[in-house]
PDB file of the backbone (N, CA, C, O) and the ligand in Angstrom, with CONECT records:
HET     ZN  A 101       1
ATOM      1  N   UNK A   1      18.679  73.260 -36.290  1.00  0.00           N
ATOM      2  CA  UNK A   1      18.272  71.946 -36.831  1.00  0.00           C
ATOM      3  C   UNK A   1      17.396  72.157 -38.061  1.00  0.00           C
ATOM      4  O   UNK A   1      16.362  72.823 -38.004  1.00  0.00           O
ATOM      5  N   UNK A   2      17.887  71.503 -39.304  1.00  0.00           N
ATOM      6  CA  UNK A   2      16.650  71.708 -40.194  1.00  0.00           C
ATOM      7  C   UNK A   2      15.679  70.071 -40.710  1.00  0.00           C
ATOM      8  O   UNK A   2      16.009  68.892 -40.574  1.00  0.00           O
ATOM      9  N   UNK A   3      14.931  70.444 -41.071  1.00  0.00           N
ATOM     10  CA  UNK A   3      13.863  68.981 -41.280  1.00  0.00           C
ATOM     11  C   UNK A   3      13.365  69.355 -43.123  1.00  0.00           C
ATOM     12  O   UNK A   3      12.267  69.604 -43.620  1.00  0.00           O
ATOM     13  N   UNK A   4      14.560  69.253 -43.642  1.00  0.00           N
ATOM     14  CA  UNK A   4      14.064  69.393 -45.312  1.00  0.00           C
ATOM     15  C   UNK A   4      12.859  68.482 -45.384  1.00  0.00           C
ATOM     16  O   UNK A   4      12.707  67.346 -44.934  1.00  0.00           O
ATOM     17  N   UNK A   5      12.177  69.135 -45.951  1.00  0.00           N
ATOM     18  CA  UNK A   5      10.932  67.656 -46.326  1.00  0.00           C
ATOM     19  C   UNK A   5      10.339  68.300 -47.695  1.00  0.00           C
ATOM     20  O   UNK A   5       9.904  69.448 -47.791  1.00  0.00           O
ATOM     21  N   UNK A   6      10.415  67.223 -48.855  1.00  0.00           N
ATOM     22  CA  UNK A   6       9.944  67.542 -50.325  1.00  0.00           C
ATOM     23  C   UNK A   6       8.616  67.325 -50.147  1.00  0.00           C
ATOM     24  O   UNK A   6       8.205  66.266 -49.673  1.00  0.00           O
ATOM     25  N   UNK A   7       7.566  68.630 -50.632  1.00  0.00           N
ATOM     26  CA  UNK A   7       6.552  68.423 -50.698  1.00  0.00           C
ATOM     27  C   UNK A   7       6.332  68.732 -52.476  1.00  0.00           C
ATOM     28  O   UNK A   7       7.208  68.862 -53.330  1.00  0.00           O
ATOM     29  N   UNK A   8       4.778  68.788 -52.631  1.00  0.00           N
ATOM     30  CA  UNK A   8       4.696  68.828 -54.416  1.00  0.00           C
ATOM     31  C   UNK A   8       3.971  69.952 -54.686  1.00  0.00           C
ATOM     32  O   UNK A   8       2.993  70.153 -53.966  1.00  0.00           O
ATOM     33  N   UNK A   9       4.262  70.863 -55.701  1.00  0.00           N
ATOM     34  CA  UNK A   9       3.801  72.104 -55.231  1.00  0.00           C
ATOM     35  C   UNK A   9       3.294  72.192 -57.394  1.00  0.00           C
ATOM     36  O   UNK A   9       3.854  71.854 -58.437  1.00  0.00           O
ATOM     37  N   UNK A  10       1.947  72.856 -57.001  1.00  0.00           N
ATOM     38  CA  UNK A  10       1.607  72.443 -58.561  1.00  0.00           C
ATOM     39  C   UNK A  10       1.462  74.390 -59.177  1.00  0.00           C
ATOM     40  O   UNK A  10       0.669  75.116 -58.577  1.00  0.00           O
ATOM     41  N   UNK A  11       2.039  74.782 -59.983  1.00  0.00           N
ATOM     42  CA  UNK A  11       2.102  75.683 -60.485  1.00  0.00           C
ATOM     43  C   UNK A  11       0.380  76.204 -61.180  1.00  0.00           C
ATOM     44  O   UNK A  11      -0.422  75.709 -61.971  1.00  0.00           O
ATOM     45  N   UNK A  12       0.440  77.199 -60.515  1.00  0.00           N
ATOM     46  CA  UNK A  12      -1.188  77.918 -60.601  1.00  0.00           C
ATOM     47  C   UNK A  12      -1.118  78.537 -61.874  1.00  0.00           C
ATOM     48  O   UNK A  12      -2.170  78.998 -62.318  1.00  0.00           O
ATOM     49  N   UNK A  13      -0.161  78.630 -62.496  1.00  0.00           N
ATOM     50  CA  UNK A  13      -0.192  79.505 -64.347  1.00  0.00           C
ATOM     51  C   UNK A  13      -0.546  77.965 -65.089  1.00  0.00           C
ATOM     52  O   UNK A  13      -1.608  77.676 -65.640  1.00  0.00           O
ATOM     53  N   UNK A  14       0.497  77.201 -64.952  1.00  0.00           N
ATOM     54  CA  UNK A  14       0.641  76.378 -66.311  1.00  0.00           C
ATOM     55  C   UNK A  14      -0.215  74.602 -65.996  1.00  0.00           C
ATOM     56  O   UNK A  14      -0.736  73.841 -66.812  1.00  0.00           O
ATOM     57  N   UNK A  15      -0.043  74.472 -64.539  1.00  0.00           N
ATOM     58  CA  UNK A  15      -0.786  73.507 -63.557  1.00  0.00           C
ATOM     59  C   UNK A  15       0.483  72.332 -63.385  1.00  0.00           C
ATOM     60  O   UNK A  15       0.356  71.443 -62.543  1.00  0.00           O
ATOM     61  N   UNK A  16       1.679  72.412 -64.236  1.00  0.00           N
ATOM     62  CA  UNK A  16       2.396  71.614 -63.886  1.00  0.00           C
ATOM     63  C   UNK A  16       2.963  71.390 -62.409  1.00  0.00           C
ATOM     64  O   UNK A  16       3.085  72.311 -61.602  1.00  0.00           O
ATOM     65  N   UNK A  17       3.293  70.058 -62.151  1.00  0.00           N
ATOM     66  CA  UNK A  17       3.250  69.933 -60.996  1.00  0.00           C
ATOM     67  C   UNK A  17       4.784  69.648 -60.733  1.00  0.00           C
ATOM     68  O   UNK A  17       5.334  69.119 -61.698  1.00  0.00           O
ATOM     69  N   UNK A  18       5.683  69.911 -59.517  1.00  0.00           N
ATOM     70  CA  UNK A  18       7.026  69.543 -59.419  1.00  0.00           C
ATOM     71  C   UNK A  18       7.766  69.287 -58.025  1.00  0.00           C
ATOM     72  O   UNK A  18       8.153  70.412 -57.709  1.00  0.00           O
ATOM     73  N   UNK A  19       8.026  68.703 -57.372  1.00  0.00           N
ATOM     74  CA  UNK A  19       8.655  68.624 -56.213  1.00  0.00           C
ATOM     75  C   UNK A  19       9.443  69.346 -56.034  1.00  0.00           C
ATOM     76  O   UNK A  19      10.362  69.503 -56.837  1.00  0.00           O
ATOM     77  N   UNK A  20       9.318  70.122 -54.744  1.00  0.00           N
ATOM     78  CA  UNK A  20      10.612  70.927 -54.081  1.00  0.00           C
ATOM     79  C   UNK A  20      11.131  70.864 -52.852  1.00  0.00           C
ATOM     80  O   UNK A  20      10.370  70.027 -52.365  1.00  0.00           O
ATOM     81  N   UNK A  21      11.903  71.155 -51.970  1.00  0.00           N
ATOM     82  CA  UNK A  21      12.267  70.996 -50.624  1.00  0.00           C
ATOM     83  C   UNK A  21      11.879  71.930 -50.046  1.00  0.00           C
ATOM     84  O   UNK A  21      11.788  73.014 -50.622  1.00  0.00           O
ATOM     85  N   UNK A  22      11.604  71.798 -48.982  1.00  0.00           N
ATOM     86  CA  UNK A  22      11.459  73.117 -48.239  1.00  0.00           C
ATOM     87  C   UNK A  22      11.958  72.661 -46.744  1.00  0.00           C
ATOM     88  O   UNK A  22      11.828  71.556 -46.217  1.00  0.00           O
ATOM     89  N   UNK A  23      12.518  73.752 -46.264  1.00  0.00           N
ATOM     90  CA  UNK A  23      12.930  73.511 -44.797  1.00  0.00           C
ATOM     91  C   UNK A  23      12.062  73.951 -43.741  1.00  0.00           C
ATOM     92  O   UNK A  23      12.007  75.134 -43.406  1.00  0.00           O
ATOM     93  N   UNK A  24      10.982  72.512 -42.888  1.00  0.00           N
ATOM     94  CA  UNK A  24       9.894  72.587 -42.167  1.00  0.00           C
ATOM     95  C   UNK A  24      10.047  72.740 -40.864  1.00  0.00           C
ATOM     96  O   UNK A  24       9.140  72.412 -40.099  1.00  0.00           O
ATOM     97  N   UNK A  25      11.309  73.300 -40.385  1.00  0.00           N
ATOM     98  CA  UNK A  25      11.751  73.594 -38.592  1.00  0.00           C
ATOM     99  C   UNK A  25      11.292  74.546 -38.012  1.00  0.00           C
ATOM    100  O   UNK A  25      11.331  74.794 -36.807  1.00  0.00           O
ATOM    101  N   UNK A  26      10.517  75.524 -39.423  1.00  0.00           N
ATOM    102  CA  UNK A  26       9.760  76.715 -38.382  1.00  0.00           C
ATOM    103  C   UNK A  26       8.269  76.516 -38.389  1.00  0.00           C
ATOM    104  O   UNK A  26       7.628  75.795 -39.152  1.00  0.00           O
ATOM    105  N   UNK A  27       7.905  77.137 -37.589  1.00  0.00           N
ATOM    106  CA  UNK A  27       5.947  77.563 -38.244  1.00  0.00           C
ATOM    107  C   UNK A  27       5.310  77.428 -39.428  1.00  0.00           C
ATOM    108  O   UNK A  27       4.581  76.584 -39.949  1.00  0.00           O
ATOM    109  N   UNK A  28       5.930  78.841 -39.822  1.00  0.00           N
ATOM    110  CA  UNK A  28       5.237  79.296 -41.307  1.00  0.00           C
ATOM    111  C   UNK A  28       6.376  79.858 -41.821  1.00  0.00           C
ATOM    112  O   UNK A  28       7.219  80.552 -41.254  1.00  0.00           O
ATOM    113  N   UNK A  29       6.299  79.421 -43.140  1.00  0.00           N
ATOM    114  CA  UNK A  29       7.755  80.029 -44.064  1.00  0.00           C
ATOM    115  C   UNK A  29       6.597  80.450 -45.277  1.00  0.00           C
ATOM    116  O   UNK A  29       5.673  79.750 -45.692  1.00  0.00           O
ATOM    117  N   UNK A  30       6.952  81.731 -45.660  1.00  0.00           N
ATOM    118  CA  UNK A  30       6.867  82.403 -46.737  1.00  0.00           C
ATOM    119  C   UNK A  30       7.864  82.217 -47.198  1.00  0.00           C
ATOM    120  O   UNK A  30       8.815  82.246 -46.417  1.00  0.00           O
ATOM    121  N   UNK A  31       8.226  81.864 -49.055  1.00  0.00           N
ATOM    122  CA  UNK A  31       8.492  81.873 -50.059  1.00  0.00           C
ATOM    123  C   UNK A  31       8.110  82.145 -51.180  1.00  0.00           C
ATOM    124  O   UNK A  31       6.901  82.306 -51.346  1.00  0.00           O
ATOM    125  N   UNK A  32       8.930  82.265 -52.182  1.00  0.00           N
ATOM    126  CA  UNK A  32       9.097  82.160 -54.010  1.00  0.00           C
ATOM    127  C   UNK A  32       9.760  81.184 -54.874  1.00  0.00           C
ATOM    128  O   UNK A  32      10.960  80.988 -55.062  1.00  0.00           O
ATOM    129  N   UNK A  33       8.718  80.609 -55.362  1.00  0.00           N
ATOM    130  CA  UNK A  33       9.613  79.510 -56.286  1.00  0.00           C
ATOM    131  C   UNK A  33       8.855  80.011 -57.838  1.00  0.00           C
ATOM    132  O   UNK A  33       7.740  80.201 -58.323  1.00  0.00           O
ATOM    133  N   UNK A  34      10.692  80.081 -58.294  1.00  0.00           N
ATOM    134  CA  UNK A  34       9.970  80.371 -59.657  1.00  0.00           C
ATOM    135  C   UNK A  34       9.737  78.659 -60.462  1.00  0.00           C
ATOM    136  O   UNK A  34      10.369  77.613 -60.320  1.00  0.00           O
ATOM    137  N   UNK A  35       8.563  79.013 -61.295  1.00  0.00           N
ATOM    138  CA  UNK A  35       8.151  77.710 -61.847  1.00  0.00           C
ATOM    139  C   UNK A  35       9.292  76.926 -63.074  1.00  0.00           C
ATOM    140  O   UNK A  35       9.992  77.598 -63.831  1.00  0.00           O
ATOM    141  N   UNK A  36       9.282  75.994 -63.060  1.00  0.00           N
ATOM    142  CA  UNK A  36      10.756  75.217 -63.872  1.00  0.00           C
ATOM    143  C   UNK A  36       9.763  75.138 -65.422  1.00  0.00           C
ATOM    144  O   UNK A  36      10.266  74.659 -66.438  1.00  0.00           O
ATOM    145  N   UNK A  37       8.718  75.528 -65.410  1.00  0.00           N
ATOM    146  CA  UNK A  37       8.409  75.371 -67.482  1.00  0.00           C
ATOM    147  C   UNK A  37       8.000  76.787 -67.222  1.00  0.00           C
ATOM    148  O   UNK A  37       8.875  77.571 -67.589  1.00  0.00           O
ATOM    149  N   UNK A  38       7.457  77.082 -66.956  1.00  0.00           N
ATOM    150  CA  UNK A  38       6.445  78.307 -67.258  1.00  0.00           C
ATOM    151  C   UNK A  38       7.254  79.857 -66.488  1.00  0.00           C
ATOM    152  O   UNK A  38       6.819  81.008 -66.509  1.00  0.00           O
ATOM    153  N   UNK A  39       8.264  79.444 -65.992  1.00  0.00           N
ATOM    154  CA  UNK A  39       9.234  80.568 -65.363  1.00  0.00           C
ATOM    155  C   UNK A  39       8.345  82.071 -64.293  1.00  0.00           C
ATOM    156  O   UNK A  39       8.703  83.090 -63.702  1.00  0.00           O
ATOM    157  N   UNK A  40       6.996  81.284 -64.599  1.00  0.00           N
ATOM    158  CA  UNK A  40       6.539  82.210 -63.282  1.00  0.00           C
ATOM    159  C   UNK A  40       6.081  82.061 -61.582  1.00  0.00           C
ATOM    160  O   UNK A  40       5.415  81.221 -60.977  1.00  0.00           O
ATOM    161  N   UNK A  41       6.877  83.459 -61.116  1.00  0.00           N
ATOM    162  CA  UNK A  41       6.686  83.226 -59.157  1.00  0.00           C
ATOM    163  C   UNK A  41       5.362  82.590 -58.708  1.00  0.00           C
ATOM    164  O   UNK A  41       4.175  82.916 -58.734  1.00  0.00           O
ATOM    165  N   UNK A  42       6.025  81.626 -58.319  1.00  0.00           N
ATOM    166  CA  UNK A  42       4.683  81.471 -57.237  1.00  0.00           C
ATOM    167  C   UNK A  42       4.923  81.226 -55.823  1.00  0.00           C
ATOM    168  O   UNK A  42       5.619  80.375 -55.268  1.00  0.00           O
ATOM    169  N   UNK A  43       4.275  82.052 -55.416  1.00  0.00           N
ATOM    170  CA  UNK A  43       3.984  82.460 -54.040  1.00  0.00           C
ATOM    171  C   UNK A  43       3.702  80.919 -53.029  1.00  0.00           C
ATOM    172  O   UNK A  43       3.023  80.040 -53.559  1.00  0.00           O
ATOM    173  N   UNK A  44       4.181  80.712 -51.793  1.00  0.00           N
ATOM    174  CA  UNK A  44       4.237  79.343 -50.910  1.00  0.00           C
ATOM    175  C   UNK A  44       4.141  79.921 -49.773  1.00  0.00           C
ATOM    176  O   UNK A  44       4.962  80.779 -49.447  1.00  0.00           O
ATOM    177  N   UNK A  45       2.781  79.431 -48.703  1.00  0.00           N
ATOM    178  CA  UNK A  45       2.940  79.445 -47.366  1.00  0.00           C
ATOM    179  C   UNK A  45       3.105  78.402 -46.817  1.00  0.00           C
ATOM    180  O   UNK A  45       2.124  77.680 -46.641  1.00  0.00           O
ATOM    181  N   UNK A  46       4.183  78.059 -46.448  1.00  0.00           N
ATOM    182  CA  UNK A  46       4.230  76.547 -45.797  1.00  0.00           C
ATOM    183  C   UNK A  46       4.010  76.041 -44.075  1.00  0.00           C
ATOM    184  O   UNK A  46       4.951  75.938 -43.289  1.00  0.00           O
ATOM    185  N   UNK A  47       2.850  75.821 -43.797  1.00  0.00           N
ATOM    186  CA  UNK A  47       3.235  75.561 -42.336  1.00  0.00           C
ATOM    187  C   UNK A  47       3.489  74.484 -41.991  1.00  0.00           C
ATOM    188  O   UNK A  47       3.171  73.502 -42.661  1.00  0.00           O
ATOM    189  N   UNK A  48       4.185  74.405 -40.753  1.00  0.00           N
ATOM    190  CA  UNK A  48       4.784  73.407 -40.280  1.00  0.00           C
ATOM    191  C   UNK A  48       4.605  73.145 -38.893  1.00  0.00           C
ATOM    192  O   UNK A  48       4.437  73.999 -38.023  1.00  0.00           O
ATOM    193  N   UNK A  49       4.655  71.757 -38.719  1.00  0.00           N
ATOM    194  CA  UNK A  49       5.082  71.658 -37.336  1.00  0.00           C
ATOM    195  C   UNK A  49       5.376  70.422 -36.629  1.00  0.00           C
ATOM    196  O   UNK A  49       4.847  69.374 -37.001  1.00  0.00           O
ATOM    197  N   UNK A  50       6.231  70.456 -35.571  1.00  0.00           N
ATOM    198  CA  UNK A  50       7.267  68.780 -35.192  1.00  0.00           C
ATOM    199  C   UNK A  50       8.481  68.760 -36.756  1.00  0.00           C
ATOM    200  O   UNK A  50       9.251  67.801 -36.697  1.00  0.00           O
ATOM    201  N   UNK A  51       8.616  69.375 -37.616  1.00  0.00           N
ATOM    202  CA  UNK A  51       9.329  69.036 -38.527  1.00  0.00           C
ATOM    203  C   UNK A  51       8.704  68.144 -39.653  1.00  0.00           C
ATOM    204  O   UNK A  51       9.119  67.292 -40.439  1.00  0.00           O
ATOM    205  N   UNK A  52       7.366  68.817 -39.322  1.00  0.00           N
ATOM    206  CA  UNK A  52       6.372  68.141 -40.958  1.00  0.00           C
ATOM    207  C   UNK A  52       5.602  69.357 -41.359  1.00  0.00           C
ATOM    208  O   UNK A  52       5.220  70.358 -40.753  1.00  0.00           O
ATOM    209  N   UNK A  53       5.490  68.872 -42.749  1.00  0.00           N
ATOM    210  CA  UNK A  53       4.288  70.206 -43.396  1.00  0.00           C
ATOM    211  C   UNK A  53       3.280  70.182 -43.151  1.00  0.00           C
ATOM    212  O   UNK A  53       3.045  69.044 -43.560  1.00  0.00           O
ATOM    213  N   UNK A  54       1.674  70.786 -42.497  1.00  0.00           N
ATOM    214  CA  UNK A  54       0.129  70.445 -42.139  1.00  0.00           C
ATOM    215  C   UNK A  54      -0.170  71.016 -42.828  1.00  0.00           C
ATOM    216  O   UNK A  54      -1.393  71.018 -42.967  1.00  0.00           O
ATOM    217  N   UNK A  55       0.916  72.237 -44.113  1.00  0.00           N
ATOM    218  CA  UNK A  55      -0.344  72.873 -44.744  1.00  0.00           C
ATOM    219  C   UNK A  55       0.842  73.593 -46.031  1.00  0.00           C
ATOM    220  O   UNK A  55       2.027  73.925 -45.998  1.00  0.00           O
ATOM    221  N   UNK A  56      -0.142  73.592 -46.995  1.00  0.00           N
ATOM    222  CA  UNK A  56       0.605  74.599 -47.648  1.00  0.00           C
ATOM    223  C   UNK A  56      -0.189  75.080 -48.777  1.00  0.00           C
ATOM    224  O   UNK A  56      -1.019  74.484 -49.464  1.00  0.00           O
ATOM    225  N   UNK A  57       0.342  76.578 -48.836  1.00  0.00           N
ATOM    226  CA  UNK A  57      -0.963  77.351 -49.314  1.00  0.00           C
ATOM    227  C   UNK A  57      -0.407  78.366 -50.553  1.00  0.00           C
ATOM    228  O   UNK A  57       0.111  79.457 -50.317  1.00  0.00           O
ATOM    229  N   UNK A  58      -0.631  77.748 -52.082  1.00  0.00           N
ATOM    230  CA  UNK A  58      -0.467  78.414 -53.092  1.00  0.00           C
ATOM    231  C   UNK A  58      -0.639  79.382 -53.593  1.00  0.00           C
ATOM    232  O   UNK A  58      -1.869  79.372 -53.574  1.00  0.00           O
ATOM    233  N   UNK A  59      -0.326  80.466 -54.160  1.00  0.00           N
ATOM    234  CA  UNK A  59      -0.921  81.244 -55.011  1.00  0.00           C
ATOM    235  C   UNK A  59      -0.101  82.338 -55.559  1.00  0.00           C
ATOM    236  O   UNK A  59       0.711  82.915 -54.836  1.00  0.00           O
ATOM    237  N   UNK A  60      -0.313  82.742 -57.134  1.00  0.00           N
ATOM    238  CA  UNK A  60       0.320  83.658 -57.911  1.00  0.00           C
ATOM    239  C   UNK A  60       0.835  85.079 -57.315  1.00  0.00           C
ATOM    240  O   UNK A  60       0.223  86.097 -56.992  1.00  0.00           O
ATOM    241  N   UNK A  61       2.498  84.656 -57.297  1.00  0.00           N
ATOM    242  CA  UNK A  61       2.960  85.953 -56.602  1.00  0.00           C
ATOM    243  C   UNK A  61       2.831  87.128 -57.235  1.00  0.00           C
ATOM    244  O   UNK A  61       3.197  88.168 -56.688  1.00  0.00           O
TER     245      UNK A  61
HETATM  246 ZN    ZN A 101       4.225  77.052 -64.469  1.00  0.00          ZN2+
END
């Protein structure tokens, strides 16, 4: 089962900010999203739980 849910995730280089999906059916998902202006990784801990986000935790991969 997945529970996509768009959260807003603001880029720690350039500060722009952009919506993305993420799929919230597990715990904690580690990811990489590269940034859409500034083309650099940034690092996403997303936790989850019931199929919502409680947390999510930025920083330069
Ligand atoms: Zn950026």
């Amino acid at each position: 089962m997945n529970y996509p849910v768009s959260i807003e995730l603001q880029c720690p280089f350039c500060g722009e900010v952009s919506d993305i999906t993420v799929d919230a059916a597990e715990g904690a998902n580690s990811l990489i999203e590269d940034c859409t202006v500034c083309c650099h990784p940034i690092q996403l801990v997303v936790e989850c739980e019931d199929g919502e986000v409680i947390a999510v935790d930025i920083s330069r991969a």
